[in-house]
VMD Tcl script that builds the backbone (N, CA, C; Angstrom):
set m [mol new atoms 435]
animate dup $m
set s [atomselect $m all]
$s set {name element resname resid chain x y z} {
  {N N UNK 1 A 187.331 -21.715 23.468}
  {CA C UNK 1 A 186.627 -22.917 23.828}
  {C C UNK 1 A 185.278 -23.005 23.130}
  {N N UNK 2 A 184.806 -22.020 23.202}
  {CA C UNK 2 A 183.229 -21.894 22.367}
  {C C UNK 2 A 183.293 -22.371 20.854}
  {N N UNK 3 A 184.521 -22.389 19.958}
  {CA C UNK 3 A 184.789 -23.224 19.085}
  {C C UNK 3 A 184.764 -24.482 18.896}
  {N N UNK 4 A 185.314 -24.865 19.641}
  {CA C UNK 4 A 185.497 -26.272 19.848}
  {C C UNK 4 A 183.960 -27.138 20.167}
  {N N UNK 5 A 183.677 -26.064 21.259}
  {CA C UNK 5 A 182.335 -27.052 21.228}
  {C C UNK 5 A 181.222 -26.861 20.557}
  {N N UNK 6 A 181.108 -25.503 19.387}
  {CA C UNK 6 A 180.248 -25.412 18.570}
  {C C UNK 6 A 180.728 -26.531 17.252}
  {N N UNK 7 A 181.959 -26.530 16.930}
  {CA C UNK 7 A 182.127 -27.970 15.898}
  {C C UNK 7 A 181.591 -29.440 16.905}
  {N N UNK 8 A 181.847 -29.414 18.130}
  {CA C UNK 8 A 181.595 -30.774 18.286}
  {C C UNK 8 A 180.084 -30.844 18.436}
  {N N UNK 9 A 179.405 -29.959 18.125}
  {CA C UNK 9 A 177.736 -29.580 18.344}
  {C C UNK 9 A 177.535 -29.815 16.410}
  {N N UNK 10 A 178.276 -30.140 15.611}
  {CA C UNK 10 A 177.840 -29.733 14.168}
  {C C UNK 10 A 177.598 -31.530 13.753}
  {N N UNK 11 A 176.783 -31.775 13.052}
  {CA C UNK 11 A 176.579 -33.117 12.479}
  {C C UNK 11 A 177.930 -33.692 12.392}
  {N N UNK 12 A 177.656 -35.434 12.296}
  {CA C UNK 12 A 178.785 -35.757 11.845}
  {C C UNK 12 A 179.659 -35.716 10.097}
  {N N UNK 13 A 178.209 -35.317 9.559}
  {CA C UNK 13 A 178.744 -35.665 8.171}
  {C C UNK 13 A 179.709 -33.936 7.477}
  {N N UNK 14 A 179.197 -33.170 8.333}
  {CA C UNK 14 A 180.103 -31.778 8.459}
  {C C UNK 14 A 181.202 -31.453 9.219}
  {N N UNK 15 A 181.600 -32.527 10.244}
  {CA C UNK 15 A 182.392 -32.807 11.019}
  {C C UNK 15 A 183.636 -33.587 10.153}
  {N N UNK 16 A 182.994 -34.579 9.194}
  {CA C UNK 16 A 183.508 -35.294 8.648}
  {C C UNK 16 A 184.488 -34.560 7.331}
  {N N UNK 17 A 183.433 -33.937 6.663}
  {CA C UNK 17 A 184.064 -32.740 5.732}
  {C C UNK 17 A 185.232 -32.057 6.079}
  {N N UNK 18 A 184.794 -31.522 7.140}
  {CA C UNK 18 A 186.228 -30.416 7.987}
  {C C UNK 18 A 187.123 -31.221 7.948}
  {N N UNK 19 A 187.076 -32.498 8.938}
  {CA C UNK 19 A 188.228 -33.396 9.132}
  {C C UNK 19 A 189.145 -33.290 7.427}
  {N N UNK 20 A 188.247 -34.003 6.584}
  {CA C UNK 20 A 188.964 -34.532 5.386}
  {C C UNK 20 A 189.137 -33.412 4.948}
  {N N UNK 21 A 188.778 -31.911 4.697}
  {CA C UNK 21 A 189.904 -31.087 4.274}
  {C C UNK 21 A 191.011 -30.780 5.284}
  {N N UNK 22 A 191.073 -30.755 6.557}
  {CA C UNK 22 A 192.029 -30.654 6.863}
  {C C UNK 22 A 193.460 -31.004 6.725}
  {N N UNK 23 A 192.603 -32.828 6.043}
  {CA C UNK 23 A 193.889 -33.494 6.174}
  {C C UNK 23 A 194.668 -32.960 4.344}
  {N N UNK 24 A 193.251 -32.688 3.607}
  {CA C UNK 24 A 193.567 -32.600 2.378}
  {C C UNK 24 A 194.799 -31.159 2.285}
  {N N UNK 25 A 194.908 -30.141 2.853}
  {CA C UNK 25 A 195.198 -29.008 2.824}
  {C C UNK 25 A 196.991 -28.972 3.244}
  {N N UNK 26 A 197.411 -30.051 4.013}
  {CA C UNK 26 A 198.747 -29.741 4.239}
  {C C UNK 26 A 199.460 -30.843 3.080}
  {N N UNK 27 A 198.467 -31.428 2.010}
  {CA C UNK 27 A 199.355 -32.084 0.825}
  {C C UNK 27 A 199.625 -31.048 -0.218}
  {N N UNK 28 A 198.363 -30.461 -0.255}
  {CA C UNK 28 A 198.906 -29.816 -1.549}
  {C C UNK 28 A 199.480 -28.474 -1.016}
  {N N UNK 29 A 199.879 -28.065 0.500}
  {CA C UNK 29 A 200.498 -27.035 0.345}
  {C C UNK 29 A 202.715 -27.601 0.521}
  {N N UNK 30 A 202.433 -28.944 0.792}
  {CA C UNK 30 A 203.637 -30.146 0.795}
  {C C UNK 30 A 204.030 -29.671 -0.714}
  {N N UNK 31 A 203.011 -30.386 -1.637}
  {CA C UNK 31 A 203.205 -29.916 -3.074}
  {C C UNK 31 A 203.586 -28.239 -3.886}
  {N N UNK 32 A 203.225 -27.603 -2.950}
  {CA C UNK 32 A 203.469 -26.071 -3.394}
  {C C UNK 32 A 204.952 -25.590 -2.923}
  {N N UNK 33 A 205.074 -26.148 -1.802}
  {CA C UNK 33 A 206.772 -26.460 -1.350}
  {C C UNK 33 A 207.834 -27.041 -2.087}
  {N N UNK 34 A 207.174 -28.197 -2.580}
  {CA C UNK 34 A 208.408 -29.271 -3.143}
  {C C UNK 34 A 208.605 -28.489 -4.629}
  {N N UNK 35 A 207.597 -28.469 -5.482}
  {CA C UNK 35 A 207.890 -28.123 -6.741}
  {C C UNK 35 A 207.678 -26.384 -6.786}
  {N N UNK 36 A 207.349 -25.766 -5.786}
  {CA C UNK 36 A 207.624 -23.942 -6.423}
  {C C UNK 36 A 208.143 -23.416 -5.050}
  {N N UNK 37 A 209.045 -23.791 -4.835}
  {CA C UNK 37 A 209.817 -23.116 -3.185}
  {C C UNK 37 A 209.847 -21.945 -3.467}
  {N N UNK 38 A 210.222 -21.089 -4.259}
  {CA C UNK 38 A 210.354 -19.872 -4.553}
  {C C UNK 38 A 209.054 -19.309 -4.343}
  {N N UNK 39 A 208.204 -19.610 -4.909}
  {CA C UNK 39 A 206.857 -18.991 -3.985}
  {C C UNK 39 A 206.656 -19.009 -2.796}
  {N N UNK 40 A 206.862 -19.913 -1.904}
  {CA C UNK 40 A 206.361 -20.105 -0.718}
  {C C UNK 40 A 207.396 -19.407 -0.166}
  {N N UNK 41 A 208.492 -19.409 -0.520}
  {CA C UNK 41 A 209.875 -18.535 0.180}
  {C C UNK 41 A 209.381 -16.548 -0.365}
  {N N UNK 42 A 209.170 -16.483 -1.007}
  {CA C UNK 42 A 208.649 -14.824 -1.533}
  {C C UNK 42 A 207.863 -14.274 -0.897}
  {N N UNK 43 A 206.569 -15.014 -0.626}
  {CA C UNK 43 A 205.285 -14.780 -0.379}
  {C C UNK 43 A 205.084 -14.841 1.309}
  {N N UNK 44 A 204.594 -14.027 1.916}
  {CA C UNK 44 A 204.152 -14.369 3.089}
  {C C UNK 44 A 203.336 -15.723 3.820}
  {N N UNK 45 A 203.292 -16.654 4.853}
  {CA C UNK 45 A 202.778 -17.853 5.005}
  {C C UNK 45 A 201.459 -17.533 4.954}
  {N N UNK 46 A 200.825 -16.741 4.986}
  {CA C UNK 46 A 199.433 -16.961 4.446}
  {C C UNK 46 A 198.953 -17.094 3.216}
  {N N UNK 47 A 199.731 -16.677 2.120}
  {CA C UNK 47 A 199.555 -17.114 0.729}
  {C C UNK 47 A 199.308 -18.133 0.471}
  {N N UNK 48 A 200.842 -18.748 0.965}
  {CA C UNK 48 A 200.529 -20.461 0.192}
  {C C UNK 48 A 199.156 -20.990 0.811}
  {N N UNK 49 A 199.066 -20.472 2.018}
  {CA C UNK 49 A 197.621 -21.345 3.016}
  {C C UNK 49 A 196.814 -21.410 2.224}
  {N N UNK 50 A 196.279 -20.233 1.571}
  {CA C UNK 50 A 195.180 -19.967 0.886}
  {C C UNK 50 A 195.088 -20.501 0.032}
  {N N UNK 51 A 195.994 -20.456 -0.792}
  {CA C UNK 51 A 196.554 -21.154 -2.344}
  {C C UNK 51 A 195.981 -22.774 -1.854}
  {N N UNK 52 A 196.496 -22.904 -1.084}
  {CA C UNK 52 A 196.179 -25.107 -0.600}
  {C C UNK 52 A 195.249 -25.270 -0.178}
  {N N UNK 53 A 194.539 -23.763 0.327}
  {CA C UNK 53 A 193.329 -24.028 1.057}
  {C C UNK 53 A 192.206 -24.252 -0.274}
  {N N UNK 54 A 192.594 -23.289 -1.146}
  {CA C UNK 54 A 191.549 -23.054 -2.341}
  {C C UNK 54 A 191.379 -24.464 -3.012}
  {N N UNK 55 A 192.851 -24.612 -3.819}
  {CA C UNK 55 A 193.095 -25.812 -4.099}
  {C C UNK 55 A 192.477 -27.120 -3.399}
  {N N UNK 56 A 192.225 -27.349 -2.033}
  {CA C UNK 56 A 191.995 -28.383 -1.362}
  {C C UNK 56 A 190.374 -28.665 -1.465}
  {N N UNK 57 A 189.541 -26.943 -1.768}
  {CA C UNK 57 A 187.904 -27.446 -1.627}
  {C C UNK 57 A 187.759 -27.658 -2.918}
  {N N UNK 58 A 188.552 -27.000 -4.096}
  {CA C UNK 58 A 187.946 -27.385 -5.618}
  {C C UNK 58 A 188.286 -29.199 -5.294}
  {N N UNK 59 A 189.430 -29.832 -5.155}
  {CA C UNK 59 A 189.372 -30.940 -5.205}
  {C C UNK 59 A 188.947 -31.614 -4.935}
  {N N UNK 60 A 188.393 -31.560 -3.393}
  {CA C UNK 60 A 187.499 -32.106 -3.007}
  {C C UNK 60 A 186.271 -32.323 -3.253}
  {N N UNK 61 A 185.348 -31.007 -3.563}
  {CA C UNK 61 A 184.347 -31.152 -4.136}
  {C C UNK 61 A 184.269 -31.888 -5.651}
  {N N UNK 62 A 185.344 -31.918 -6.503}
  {CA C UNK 62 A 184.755 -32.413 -7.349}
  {C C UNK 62 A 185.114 -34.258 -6.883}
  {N N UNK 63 A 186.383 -34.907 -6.276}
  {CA C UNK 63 A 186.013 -35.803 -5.976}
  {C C UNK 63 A 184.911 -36.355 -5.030}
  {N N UNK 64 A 184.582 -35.624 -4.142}
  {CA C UNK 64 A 183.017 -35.707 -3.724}
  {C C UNK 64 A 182.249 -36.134 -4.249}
  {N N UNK 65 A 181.570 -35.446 -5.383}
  {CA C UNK 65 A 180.822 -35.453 -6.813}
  {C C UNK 65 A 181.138 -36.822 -7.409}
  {N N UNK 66 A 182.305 -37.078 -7.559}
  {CA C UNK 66 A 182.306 -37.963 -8.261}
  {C C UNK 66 A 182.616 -39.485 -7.309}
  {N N UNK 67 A 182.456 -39.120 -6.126}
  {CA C UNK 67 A 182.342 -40.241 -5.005}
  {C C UNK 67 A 180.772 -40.676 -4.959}
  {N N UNK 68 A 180.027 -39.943 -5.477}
  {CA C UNK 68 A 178.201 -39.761 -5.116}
  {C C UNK 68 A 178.024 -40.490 -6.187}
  {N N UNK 69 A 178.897 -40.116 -7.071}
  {CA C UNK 69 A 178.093 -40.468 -8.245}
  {C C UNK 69 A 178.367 -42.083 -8.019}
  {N N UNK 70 A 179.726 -42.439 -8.021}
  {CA C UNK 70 A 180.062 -43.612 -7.906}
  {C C UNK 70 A 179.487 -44.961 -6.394}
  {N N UNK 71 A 178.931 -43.893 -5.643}
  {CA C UNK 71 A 178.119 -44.782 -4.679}
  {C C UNK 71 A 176.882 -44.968 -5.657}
  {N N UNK 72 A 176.546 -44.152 -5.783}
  {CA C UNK 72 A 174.864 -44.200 -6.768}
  {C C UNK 72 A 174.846 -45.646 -7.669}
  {N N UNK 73 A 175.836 -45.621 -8.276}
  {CA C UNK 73 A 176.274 -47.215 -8.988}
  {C C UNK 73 A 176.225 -48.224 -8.974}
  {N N UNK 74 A 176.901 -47.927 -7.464}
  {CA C UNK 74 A 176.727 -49.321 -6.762}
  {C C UNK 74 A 174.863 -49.894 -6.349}
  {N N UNK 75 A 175.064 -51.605 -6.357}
  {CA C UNK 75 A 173.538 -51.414 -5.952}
  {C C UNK 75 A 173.061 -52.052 -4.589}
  {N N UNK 76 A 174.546 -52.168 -3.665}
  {CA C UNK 76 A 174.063 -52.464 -2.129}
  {C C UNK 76 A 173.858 -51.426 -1.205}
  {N N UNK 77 A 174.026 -49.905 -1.589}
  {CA C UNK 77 A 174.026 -48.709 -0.718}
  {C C UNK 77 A 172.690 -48.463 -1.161}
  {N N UNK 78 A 171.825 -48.552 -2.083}
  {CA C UNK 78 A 170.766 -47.837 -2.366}
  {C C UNK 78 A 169.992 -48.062 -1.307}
  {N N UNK 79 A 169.996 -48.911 -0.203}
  {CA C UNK 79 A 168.731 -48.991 0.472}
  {C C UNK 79 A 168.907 -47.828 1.683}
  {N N UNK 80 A 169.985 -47.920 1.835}
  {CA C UNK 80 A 170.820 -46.528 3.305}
  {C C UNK 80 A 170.443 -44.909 2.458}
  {N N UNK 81 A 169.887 -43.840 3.605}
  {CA C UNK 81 A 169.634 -42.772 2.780}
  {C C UNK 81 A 171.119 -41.908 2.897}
  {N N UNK 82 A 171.266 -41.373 1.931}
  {CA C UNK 82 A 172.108 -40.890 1.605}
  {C C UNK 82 A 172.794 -39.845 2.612}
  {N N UNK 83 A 172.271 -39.286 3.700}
  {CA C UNK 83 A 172.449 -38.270 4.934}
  {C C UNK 83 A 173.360 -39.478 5.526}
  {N N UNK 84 A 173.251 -40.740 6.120}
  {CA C UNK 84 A 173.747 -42.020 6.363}
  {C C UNK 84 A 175.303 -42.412 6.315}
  {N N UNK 85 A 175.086 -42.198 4.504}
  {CA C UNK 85 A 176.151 -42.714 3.849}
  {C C UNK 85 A 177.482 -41.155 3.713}
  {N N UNK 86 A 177.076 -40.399 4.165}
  {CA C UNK 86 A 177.995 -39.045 4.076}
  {C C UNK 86 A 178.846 -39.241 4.565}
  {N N UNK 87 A 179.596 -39.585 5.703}
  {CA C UNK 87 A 180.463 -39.947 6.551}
  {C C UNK 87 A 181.361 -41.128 5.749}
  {N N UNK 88 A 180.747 -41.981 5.592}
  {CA C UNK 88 A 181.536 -43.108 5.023}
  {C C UNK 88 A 182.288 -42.011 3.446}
  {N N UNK 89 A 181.440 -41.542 2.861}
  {CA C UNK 89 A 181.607 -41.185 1.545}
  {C C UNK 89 A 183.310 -40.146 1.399}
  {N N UNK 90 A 182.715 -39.303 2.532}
  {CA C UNK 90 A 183.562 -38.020 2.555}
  {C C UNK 90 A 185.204 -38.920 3.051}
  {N N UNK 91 A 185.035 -39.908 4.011}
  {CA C UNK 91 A 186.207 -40.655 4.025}
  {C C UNK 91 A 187.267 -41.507 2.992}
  {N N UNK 92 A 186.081 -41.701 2.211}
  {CA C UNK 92 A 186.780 -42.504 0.920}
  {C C UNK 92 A 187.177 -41.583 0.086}
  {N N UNK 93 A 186.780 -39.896 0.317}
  {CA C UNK 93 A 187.040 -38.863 -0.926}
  {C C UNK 93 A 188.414 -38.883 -0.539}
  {N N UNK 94 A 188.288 -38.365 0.785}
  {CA C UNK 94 A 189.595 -38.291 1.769}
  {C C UNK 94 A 190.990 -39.077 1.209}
  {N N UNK 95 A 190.607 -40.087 1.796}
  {CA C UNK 95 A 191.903 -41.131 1.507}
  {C C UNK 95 A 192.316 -41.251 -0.744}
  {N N UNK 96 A 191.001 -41.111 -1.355}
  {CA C UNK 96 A 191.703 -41.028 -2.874}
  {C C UNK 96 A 191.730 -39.699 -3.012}
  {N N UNK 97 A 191.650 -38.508 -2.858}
  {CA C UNK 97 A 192.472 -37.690 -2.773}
  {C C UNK 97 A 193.686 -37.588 -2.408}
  {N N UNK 98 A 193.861 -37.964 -1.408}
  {CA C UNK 98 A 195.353 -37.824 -0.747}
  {C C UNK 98 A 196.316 -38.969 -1.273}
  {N N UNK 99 A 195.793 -40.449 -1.928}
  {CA C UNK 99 A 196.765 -41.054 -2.950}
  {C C UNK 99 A 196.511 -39.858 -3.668}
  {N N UNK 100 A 196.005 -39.710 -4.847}
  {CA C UNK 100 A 196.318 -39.317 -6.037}
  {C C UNK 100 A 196.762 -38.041 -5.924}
  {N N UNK 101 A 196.906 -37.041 -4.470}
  {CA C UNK 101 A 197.758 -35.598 -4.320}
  {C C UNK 101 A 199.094 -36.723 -4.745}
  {N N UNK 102 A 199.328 -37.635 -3.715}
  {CA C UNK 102 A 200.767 -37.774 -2.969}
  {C C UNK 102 A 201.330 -38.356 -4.120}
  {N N UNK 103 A 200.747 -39.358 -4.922}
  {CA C UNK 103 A 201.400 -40.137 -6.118}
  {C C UNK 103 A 201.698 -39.203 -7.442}
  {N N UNK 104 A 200.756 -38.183 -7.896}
  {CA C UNK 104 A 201.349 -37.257 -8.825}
  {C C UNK 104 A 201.913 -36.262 -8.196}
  {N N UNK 105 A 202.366 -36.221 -6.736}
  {CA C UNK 105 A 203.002 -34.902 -6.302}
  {C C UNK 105 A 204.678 -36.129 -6.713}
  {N N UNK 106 A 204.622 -37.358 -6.047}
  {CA C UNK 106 A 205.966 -38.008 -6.083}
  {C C UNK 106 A 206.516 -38.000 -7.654}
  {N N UNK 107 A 205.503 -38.308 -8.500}
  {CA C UNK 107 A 205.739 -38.034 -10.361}
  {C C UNK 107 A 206.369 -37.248 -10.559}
  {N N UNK 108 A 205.523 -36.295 -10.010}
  {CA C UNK 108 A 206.309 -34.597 -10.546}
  {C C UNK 108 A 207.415 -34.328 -10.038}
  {N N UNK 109 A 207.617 -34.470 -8.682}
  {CA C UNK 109 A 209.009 -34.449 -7.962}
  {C C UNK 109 A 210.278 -35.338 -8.932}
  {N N UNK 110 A 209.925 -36.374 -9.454}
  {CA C UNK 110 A 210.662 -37.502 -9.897}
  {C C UNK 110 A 211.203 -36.629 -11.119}
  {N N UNK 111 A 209.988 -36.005 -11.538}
  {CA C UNK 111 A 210.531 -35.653 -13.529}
  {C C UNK 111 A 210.921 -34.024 -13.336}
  {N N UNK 112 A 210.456 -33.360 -11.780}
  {CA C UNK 112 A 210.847 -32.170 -12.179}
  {C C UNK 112 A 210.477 -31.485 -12.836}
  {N N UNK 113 A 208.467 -31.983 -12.333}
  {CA C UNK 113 A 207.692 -30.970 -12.997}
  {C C UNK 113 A 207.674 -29.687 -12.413}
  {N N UNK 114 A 207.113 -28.613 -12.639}
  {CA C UNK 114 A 206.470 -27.214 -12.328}
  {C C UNK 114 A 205.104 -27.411 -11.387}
  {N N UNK 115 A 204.762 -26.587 -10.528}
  {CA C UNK 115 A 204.127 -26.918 -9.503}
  {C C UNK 115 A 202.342 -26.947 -10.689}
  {N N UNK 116 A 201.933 -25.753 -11.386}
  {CA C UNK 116 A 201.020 -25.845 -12.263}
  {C C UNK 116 A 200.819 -27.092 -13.350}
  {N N UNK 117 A 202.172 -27.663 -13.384}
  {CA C UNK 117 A 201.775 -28.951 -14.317}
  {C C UNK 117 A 201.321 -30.368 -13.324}
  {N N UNK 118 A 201.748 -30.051 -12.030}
  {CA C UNK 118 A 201.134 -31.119 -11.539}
  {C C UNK 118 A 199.970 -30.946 -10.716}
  {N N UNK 119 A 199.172 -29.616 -10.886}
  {CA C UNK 119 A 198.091 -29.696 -10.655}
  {C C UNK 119 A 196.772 -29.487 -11.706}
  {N N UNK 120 A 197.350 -29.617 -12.884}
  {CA C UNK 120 A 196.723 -29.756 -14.077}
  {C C UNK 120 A 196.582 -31.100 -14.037}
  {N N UNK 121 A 197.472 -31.930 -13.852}
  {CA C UNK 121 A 197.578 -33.460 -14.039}
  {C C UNK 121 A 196.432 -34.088 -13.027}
  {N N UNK 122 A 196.877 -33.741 -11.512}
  {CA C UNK 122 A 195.578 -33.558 -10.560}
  {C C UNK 122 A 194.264 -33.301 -10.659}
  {N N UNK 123 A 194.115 -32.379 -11.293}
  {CA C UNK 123 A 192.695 -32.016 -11.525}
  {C C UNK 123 A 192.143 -32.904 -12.408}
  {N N UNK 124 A 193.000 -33.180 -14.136}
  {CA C UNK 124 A 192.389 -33.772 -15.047}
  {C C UNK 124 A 192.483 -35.331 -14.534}
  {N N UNK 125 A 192.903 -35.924 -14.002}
  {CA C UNK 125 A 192.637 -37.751 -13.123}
  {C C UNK 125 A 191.335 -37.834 -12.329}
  {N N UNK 126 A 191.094 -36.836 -11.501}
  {CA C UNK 126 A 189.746 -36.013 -11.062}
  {C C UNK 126 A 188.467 -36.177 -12.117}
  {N N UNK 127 A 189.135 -35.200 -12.878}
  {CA C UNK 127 A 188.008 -35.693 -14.143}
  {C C UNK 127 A 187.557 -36.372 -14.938}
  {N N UNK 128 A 188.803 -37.080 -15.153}
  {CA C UNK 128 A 188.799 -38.352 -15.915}
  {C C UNK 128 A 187.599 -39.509 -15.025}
  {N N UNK 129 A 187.789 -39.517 -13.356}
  {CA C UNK 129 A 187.288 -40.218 -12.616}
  {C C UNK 129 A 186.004 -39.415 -12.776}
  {N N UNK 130 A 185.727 -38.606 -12.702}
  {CA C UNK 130 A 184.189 -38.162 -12.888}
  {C C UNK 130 A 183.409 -38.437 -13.877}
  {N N UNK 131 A 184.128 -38.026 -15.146}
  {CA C UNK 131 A 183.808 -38.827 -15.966}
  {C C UNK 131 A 183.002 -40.169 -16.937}
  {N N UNK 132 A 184.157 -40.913 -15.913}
  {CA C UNK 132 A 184.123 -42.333 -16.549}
  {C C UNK 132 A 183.240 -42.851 -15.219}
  {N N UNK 133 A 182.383 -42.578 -14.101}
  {CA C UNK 133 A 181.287 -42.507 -13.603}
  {C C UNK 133 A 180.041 -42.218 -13.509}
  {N N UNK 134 A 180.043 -41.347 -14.809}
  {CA C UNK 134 A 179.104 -40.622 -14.762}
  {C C UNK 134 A 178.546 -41.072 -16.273}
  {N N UNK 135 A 179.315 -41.811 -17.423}
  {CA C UNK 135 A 179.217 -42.672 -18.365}
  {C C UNK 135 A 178.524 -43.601 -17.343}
  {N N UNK 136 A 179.068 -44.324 -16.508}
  {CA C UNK 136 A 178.760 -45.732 -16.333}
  {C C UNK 136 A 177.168 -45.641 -15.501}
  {N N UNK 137 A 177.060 -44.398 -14.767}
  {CA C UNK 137 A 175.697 -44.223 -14.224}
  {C C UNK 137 A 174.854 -43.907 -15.212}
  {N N UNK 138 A 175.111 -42.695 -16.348}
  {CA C UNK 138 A 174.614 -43.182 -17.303}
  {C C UNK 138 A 173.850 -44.266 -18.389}
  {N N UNK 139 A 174.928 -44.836 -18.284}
  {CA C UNK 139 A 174.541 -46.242 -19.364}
  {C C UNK 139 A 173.645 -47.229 -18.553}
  {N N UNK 140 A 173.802 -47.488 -16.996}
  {CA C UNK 140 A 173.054 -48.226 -15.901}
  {C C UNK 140 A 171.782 -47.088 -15.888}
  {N N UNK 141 A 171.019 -46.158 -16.218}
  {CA C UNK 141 A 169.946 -45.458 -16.255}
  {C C UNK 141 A 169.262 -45.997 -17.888}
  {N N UNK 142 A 169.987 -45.937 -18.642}
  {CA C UNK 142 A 169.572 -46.134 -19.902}
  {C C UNK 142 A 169.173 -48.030 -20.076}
  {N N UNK 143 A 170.187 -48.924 -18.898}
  {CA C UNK 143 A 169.937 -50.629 -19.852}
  {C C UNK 143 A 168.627 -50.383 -18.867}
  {N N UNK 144 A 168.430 -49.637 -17.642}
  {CA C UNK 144 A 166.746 -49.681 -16.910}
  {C C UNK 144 A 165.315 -49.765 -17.333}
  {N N UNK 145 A 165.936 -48.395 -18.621}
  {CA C UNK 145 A 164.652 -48.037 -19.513}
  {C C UNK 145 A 164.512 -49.254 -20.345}
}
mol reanalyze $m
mol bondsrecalc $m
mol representation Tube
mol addrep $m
């Protein structure tokens, strides 16, 4: 019980985090199932956990990152401080994470990829989105000057 009510004692925007990996963590271990059964069948159930668990904070954090960046962009949030906007943020990481797990996990399923090629594919859409945000915050710092 002392768990429970030390998370419900934790901010919301860390509350919020937990939530959205939670939800993030049973896709890509969905994905470690569908395309490498043989691992998850070999390996004891704490492997794969870990494996989806690991997988679930690199992803997150970098769509995070590139959720910040892409609020920063925008120019109706600038007036809300950013402690504020965490909650909203970490929700929107949430939900485009979990399209873009579920839509290149359905790809790969379709073509009968390898579980490593569709999290190469994952990661680099990630980056691509970081990216091409971080150009555009860019170039909006530079027409300022």
């Amino acid at each position: 019980m002392s768990v429970i009510k030390e998370i419900n004692e934790l901010h919301i925007s860390t509350k919020t985090i937990l939530v959205s990996l939670v939800c993030i963590i049973p896709f890509w271990y969905l994905s470690l199932f569908i395309l490498n059964r043989h691992f998850v069948n070999s390996n004891q159930i704490h492997i794969p956990i870990i494996v989806a668990f690991c997988l679930s904070v690199c992803y997150y954090i970098l769509n995070f990152i590139t959720t910040l960046i892409f609020s920063e962009t925008q120019e109706g949030d600038k007036n809300q401080p950013l402690v504020d906007r965490i909650a909203f943020l970490t929700t929107m990481t949430c939900i485009v994470s979990i399209f873009w797990i579920s839509t290149v996990l359905f790809i790969g399923y379709y073509y009968d990829w390898k579980f490593i090629s569709m999290t190469k594919i994952t990661f680099l859409i990630s980056f691509i989105h970081f990216s091409l945000f971080l150009v555009i915050k860019l170039s909006q710092k530079e027409k300022k000057k």
